[in-house]
C-alpha positions as CSV (number, residue, x, y, z in Angstrom):
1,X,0.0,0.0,0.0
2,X,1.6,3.6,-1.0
3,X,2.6,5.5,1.9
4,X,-0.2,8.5,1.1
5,X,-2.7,5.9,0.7
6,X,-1.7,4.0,4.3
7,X,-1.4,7.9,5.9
8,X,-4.9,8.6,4.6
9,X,-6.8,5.2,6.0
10,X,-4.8,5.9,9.6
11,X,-6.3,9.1,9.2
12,X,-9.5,7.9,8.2
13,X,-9.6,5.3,10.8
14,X,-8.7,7.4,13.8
15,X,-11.2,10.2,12.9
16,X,-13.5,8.0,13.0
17,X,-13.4,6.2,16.4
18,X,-12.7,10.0,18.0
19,X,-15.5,11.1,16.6
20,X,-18.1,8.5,17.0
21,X,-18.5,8.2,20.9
22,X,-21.8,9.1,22.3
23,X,-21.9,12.8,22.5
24,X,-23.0,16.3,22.9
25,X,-22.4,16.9,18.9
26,X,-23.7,13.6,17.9
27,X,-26.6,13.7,19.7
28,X,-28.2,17.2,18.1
29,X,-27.3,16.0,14.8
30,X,-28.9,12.6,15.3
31,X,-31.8,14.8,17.0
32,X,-32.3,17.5,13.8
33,X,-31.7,14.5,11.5
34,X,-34.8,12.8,12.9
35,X,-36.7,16.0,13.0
36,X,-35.5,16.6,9.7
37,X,-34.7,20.2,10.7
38,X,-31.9,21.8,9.1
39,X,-30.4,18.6,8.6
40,X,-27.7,20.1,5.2
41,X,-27.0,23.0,7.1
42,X,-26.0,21.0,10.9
43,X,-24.6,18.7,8.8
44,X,-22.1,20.9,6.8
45,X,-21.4,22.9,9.9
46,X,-20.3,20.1,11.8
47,X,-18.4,18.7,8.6
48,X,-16.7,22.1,7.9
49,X,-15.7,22.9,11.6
50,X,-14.3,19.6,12.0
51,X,-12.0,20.1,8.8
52,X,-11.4,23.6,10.2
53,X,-9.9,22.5,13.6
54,X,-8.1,19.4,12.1
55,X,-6.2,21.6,10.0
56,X,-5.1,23.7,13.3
57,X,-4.3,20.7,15.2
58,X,-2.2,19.2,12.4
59,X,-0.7,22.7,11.9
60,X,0.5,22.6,15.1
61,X,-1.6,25.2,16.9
62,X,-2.3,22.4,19.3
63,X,0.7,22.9,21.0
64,X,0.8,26.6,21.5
65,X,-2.3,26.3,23.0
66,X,-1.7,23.4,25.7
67,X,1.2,26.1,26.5
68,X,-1.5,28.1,28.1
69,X,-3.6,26.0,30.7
70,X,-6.2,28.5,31.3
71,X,-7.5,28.5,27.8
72,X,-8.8,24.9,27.8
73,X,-10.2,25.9,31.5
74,X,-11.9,28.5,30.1
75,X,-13.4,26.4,27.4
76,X,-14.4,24.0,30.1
77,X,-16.4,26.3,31.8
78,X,-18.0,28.0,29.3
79,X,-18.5,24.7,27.0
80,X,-20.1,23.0,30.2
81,X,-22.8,25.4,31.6
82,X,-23.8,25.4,27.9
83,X,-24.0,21.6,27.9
84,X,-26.0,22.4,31.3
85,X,-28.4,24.5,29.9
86,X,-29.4,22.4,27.0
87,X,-29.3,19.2,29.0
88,X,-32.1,21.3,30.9
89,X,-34.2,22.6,27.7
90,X,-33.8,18.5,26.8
91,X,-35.3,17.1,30.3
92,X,-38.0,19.9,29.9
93,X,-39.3,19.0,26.8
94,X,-39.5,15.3,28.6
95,X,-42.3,16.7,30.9
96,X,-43.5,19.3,28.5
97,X,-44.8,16.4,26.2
98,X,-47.5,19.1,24.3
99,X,-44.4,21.5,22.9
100,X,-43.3,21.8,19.6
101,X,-39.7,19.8,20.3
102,X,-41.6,16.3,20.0
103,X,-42.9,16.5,16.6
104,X,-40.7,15.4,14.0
105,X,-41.4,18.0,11.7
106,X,-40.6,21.4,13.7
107,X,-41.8,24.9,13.5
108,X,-40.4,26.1,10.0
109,X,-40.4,29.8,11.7
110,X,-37.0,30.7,12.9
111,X,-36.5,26.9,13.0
112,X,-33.1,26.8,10.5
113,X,-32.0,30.0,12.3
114,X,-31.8,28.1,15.9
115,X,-30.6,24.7,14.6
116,X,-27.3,26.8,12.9
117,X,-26.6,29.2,15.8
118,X,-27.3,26.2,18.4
119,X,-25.3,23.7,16.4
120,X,-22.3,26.2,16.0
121,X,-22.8,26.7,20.3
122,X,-22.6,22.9,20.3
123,X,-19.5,22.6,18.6
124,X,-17.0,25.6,19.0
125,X,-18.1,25.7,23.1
126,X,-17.4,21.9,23.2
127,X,-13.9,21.3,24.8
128,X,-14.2,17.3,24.0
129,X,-14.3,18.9,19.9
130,X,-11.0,20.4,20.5
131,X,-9.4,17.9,22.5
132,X,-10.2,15.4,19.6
133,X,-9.7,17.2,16.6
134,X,-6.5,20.2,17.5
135,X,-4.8,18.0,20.3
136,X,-5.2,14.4,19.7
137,X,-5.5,14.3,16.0
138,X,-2.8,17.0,15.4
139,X,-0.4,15.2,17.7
140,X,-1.2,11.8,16.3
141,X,-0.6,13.4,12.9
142,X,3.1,15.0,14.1
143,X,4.6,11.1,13.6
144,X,3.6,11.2,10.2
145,X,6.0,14.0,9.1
146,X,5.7,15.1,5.4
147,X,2.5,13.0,5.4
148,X,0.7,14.8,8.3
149,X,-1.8,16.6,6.3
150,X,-2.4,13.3,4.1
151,X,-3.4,11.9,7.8
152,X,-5.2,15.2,8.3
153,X,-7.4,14.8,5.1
154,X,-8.2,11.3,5.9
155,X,-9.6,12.4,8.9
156,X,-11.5,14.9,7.4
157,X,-13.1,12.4,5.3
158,X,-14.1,10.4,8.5
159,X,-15.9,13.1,9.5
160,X,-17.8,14.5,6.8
161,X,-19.0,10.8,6.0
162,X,-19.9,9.9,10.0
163,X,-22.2,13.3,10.5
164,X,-23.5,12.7,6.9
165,X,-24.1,9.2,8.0
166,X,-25.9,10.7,11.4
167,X,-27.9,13.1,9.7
168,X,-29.7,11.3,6.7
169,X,-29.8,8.3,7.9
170,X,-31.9,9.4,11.1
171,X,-34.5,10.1,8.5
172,X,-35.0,5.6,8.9
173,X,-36.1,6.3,12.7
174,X,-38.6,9.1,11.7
175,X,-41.8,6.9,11.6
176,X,-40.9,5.7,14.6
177,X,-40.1,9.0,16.7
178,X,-43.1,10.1,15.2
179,X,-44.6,9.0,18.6
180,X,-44.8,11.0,21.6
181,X,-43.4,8.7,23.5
182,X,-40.5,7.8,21.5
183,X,-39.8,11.4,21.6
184,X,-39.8,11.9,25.5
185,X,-37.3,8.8,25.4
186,X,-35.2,10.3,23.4
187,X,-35.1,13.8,24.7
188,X,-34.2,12.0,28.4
189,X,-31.0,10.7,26.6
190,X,-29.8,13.7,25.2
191,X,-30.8,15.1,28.8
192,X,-28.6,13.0,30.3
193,X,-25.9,12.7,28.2
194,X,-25.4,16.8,28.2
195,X,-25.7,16.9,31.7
196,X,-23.4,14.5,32.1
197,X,-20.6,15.5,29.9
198,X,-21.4,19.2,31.0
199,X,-21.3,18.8,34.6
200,X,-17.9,16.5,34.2
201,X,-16.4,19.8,32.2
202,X,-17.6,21.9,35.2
203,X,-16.1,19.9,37.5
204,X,-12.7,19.3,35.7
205,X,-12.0,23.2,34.7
């Protein structure tokens, strides 16, 4: 296998198992995907930032910013009382079964506008993005030398394909979630998962 081609796949291949774990991101995309809410847009701004902060991490801006500590405990802060608040708004629409938030077609008013500035909250406030994508990718990529940014475009791939992958493909669970019930389910996951990751961030700035 050419060197390029075996730089891209490692790429490829560690995107991919960063960026799949159960998370704050994942969890609104798989959400708006479902909903079929602004699914091109959440999608592309996802897809976009993670190909934005890959390139810093692989350019090495990684490491000028673990030089200064309190940046990634301001992140932490900041990044987890958003996680908080959501994580709330989630476990309220579980006992406010009668809003809006458990249809799976939402309000077309405003609706695009709240998905984009939300999802672009969910990401650039989300430490656990930058720790994946500017530290742990853009060190892993250092060891490949002249073929770091190969690495780094494999890794973009990974991403645009996974939230792509998340986004449409909700669209199979939409009969489903159509139901109430399935909704309130659903909304006390993502309630729990942004609480926990939030109040974990709180706790570790």
């Amino acid at each position: 296998m050419p060197a390029s081609l075996s730089a891209a796949a490692a790429g490829f291949g560690t995107g991919l198992s960063l960026i799949v774990a159960i998370g704050a991101q994942n969890a609104f995309v798989l959400r708006q995907g479902i909903r079929r809410d602004a699914v091109l847009a959440v999608v592309g701004i996802c897809a976009l930032s993670d190909a934005l902060l890959i390139a810093l991490g692989v350019g090495g801006v990684g490491a000028v910013v673990v030089a200064w500590p309190g940046a990634l405990t301001l992140v932490g802060w900041i990044g987890g009382g958003f996680l908080l608040c959501y994580g709330a708004l989630a476990a309220r629409r579980v006992f406010r079964p009668g809003e809006s938030g458990l249809r799976a077609e939402g309000d077309a008013t405003g609706s695009r506008k709240r998905a984009v500035l939300t999802c672009l909250a969910m990401t650039w406030l989300n430490p656990h993005v930058y720790l994946d994508t500017v530290f742990l990718l853009g060190s892993v990529a250092a060891d490949r030398g002249p073929l770091r940014w190969t690495f780094g475009l494999g890794a973009v791939l990974a991403s645009l394909c996974w939230f792509a992958a998340l986004g449409f493909g909700a669209r199979l669970l939409s009969r489903f979630l159509a139901r109430p019930t399935a909704w309130r389910v659903l909304d006390g996951l993502v309630a729990a998962t942004m609480v926990a990751l939030g109040a974990t961030l709180v706790a570790g700035a």
